[in-house]
C-alpha positions in Angstrom: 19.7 -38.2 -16.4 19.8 -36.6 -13.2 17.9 -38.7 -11.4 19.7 -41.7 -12.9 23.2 -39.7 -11.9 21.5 -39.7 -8.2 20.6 -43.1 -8.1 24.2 -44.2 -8.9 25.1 -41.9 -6.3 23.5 -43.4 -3.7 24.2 -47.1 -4.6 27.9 -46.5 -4.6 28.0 -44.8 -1.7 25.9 -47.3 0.3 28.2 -50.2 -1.9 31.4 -48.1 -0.3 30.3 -47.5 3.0 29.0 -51.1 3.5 32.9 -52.4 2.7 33.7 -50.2 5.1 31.5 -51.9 7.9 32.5 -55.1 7.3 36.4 -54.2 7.3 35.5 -52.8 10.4 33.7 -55.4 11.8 36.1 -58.1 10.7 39.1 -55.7 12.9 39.6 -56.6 16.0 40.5 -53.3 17.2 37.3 -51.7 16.5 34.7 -51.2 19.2 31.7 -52.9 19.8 29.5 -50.0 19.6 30.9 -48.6 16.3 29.9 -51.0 13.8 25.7 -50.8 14.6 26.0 -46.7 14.8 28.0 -46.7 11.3 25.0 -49.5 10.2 22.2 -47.1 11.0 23.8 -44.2 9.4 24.7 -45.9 6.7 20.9 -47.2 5.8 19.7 -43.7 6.6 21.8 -42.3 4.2 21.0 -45.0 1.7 16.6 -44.3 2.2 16.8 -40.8 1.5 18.7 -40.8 -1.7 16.6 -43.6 -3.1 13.5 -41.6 -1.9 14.5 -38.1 -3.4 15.2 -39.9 -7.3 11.9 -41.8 -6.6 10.1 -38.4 -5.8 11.8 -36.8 -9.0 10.2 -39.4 -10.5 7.1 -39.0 -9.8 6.9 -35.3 -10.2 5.1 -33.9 -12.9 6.3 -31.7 -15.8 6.1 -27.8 -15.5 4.9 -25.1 -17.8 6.7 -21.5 -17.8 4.6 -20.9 -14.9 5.8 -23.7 -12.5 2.4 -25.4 -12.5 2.6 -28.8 -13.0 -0.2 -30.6 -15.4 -0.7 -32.9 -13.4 -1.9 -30.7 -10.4 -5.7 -31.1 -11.3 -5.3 -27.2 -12.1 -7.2 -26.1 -15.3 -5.7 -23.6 -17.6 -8.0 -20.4 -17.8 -10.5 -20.6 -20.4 -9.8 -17.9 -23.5 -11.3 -14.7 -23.3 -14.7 -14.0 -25.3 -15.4 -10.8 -27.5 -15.1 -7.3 -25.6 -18.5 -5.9 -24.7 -19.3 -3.6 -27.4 -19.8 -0.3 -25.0 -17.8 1.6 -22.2 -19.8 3.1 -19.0 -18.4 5.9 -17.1 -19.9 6.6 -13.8 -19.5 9.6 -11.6 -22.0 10.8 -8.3 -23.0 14.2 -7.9 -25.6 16.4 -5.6 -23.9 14.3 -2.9 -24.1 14.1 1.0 -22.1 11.6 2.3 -22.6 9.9 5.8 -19.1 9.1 7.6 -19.9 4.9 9.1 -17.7 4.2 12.3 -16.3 0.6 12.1 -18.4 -2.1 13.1 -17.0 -5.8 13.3 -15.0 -6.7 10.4 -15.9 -3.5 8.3 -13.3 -1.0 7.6 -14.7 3.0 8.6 -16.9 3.9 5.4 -18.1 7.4 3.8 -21.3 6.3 2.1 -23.2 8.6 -0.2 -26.5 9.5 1.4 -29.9 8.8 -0.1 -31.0 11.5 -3.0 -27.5 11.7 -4.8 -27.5 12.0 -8.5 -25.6 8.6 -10.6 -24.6 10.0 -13.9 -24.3 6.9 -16.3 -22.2 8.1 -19.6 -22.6 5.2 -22.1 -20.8 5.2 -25.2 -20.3 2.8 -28.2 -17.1 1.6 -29.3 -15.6 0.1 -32.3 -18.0 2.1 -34.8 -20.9 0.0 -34.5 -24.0 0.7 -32.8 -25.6 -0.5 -29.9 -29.4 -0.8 -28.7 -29.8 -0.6 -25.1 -32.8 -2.6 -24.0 -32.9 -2.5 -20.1 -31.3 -0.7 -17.1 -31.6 -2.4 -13.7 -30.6 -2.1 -10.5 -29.4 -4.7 -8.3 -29.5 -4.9 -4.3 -26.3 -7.0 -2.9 -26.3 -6.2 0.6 -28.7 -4.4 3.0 -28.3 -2.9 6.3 -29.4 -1.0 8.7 -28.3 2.3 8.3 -25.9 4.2 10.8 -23.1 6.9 10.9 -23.2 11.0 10.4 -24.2 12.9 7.8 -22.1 15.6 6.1 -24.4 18.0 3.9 -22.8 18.6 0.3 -24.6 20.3 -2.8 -24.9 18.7 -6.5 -26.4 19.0 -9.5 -29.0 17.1 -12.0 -29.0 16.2 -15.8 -30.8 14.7 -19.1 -31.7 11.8 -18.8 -33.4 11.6 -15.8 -34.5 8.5 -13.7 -35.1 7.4 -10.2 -33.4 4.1 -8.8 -35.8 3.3 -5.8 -33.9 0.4 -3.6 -36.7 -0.3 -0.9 -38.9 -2.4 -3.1 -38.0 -6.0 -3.5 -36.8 -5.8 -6.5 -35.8 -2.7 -6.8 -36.9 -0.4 -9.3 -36.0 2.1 -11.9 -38.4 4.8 -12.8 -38.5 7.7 -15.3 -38.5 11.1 -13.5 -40.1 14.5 -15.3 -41.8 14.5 -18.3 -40.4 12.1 -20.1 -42.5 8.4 -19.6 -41.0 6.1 -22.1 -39.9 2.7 -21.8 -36.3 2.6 -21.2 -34.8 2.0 -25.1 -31.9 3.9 -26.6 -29.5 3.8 -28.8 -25.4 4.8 -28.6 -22.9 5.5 -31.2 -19.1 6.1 -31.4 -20.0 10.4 -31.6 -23.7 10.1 -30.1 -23.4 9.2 -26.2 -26.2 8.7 -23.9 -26.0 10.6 -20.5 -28.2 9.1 -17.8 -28.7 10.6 -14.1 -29.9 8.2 -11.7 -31.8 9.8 -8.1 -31.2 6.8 -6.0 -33.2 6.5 -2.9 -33.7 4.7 -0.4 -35.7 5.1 2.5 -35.0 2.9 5.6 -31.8 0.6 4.8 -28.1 0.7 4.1 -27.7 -1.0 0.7 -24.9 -2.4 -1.1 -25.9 -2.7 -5.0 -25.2 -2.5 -8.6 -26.7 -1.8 -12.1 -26.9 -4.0 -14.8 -27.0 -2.8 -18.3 -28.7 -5.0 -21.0 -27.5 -4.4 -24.6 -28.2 -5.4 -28.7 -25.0 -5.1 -31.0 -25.7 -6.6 -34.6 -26.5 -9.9 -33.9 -25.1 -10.3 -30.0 -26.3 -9.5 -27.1 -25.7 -9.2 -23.3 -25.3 -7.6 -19.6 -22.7 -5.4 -18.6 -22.2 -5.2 -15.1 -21.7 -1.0 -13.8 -20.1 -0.1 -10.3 -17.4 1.9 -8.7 -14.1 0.3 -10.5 -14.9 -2.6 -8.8 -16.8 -1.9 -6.3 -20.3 -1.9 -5.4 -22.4 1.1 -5.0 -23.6 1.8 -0.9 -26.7 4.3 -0.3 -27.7 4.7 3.1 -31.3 5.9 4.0 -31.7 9.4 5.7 -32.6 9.9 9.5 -35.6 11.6 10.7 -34.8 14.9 10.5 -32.8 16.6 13.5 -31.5 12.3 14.5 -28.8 10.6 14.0 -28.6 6.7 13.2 -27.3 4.4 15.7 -23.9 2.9 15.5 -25.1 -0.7 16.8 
């Protein structure tokens, strides 16, 4: 309706305006020059408000959002079931290196090679969970660089070494205990695991992956910093520093 409204609009106005010319130009009082200028404006006038109801035209319908269907947009696909088990992580027996910026990275502290990862697992929704792998994943190495600042920690249970130089890396038991990595996690029975990370000559960016077996699903749930990738750097010779460059 309102772009039939506008069309009317703009037909009567160029209908009225268009008398007006020719009274105009039928005077013989008006001047020369008048009549064309009046002409022009006239048509102008006329383009655009047939242009703007053609454009509503052609505009396509809007959800709640203001996206229009027609914008080659897909809707976001429904989410699938929850993972079946939470992970907290938290780093202790940690010295951190403080990483001037370099290019387009922002001034870093980055944990320092030998730091303890303790990974609290813990089932949810009363059903339990068989853990069937622990990995860790490089995303990004460097070389490392920056200061380090001493700081004390402590160790736990579970114990295991994440070693980030080999390609992949790798994730050994460390103590006594030499079984395959295989556990199980219940709503009141967590698993506490304490991951030595180490790397030797690199800066790495990288991640665990967690595989798990609920009932009759399974899957990989992806552990970090909220968000965020872990970063070890590799120790100096003793009594050095690394390079900024």
């Amino acid at each position: 309706m309102r772009a039939r409204d506008t069309l009317r609009t703009a037909v009567g106005t160029t209908a009225a305006a268009g008398l007006g010319v020719v009274l105009l130009w039928a005077s013989d009082k008006t001047p020369g020059w008048l009549t064309p200028t009046l002409t022009a404006v006239i048509t102008g006038v006329a383009v655009e408000k047939l242009a703007e109801v053609l454009g509503r035209r052609r505009t396509p319908a809007t959800d709640g959002a203001g996206t229009g269907t027609g914008s080659g947009v897909r809707a976001p696909l429904p989410a699938g079931p929850a993972e079946p088990l939470a992970c907290h992580v938290k780093l202790t027996d940690t010295s951190f290196f403080h990483v001037p910026a370099l290019g387009d990275e922002p001034v870093r502290t980055v944990p320092a090679s030998g730091f303890i990862l303790r990974l609290t697992v813990t089932a949810l929704a009363g059903r339990t969970v068989v853990l069937s792998a622990l990995r860790p994943v490089v995303l990004e190495r460097h070389r490392p660089r920056g200061y380090l600042t001493p700081h004390a920690g402590v160790v736990s249970p579970r114990r295991y070494t994440v070693l980030l130089d080999p390609d992949p890396p790798l994730l050994k038991p460390r103590g006594d205990d030499r079984r395959p990595f295989s556990y199980k996690v219940g709503p009141d029975d967590p698993e506490v695991f304490e991951l030595l990370v180490v790397t030797e000559r690199s800066y790495v960016v990288w991640a665990l992956e967690l595989d798990w077996i609920c009932e009759d699903r399974q899957g990989t749930t992806l552990i970090d910093l909220a968000g965020h990738p872990f970063r070890t750097m590799a120790r100096p010779p003793r009594g050095t520093e690394w390079s900024v460059s």
